[in-house]
N, C-alpha and C positions, 0 to 999 in steps of 0.2 A: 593405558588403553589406546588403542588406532584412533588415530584421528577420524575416521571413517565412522566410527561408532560414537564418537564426540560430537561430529556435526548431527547425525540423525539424532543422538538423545535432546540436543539444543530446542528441537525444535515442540517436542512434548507439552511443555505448560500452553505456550500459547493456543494447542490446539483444545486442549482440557478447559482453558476459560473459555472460551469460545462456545462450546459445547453447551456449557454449565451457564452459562451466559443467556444464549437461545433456550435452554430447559427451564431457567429458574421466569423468565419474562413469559416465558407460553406462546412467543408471538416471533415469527420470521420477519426481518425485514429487508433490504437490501443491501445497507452496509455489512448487517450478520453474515449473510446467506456469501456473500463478498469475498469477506476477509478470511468465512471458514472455507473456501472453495479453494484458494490461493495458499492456502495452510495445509490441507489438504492434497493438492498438487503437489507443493511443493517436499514436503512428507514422502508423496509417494514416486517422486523422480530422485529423490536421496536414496529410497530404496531399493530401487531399482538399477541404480548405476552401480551398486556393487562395489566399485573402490573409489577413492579421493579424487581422481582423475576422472572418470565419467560424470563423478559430481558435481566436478563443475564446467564440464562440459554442455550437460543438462541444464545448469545454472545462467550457464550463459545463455543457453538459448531460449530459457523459460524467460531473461529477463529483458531479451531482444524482444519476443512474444507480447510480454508486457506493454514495451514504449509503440509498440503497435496497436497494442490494445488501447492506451491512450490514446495515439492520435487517432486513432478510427472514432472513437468517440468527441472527439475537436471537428474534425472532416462532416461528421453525419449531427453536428450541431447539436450533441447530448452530453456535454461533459459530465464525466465519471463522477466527479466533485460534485455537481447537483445535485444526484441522488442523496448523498454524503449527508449533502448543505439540506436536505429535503426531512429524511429519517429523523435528522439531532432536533427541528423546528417540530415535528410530528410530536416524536418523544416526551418533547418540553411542553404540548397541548394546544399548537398551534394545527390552523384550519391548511394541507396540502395545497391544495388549488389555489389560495390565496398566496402560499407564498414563493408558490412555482410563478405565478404573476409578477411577482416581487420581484423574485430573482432573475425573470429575463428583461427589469430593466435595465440599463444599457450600464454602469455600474457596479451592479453587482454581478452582471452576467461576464463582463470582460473579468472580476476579480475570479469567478470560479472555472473561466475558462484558463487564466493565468495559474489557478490552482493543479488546475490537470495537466496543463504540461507543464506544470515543474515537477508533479505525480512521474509525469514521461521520463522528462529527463534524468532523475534520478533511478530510474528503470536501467535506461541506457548507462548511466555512469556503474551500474550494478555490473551491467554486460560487462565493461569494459576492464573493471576490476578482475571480471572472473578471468576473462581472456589473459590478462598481463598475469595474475597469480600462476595459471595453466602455463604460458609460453615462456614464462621465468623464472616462477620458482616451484615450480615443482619437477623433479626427477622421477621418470618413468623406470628407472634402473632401481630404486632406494622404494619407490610406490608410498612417497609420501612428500610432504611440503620443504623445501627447504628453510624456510623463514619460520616453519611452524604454526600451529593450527591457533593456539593462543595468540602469537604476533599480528595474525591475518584477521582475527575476531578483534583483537581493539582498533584493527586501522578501522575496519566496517564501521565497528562504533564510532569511532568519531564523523564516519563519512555518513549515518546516518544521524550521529546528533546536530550534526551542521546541517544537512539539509532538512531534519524535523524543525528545526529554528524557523529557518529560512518558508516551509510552508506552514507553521505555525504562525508566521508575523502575516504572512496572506491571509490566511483565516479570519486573522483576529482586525482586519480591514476588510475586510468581506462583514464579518456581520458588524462590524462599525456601521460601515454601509448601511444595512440591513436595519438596526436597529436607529438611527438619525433618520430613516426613512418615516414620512407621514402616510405610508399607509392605510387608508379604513378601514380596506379588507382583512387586515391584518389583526387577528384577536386570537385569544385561545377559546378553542372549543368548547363548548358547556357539556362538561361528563357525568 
């Protein structure tokens, strides 16, 4: 099979939980609406680039788009990670307003504003991937990968297992934070 038809099928499950995810809860939230918009996009610039080279052409610039998108949200003082840090305390049946308070003390607001740009950064190290795979190893004469479509999928992997690490130890110091916090406001909601 083209590798062209490899990358678009990859991206299938994820959009299917997602889906199934917002259908079985009955309830949109931010992170949902999020993750399936950005699945969804990215779905539909795979399909439209037609061969393996538009695709990551498109890639790169959806993922230049992206670390923009983070810092605009550092700039205008909303990190993207609040909402994030917002919905999972919702979910769990805590009171919003309280711990939107919480969270812009100085603490944990610096850990989730640290969480978003590292969100950026790995955006941009996305971009940058795509550009070096484009300007290096791919042949426009052959219309396909030289290094191969599997070889390019485990480097990604490990480039996203080290950096899910690396924002996952943020997280998990964020709600350290969050939770040594004394709080009053701070309670779950009576449902």
């Amino acid at each position: 099979m083209p590798d062209y038809y490899l990358i678009l099928i990859t991206g299938i499950p994820g959009i299917l939980y997602t889906l199934l995810t917002l259908a079985i809860r009955k309830k949109a939230n931010f992170t949902g609406i999020f993750l399936l918009a950005t699945m969804l996009i990215d779905s539909a610039l795979d399909l439209l680039a037609g061969s393996v080279c538009n695709m990551f052409v498109y890639g790169f610039w959806q993922s230049t788009a992206m670390t923009l998108f983070y810092g605009v949200t550092l700039l205008v003082r909303r990190p993207l990670s609040m909402y994030f840090a917002l919905d999972v305390a919702e979910l769990q049946g805590y009171n919003r307003q309280a711990c939107r308070k919480l969270y812009h003390q100085p603490k944990p607001w610096r850990l989730l504003k640290l969480v978003t740009a590292l969100m950026g950064l790995k955006s941009l190290g996305f971009a940058v991937i795509k550009w070096t795979v484009l300007t290096r190893f791919y042949s426009e004469s052959l219309g396909k990968l030289l290094i191969g479509y599997d070889n390019y999928l485990f480097y990604v992997r490990i480039y996203n297992w080290v950096w899910g690490a690396v924002i996952a130890i943020c997280w998990l110091l964020f709600y350290k934070t969050v939770i040594s916090s004394d709080e009053e406001d701070l309670h779950p909601t009576a449902a």
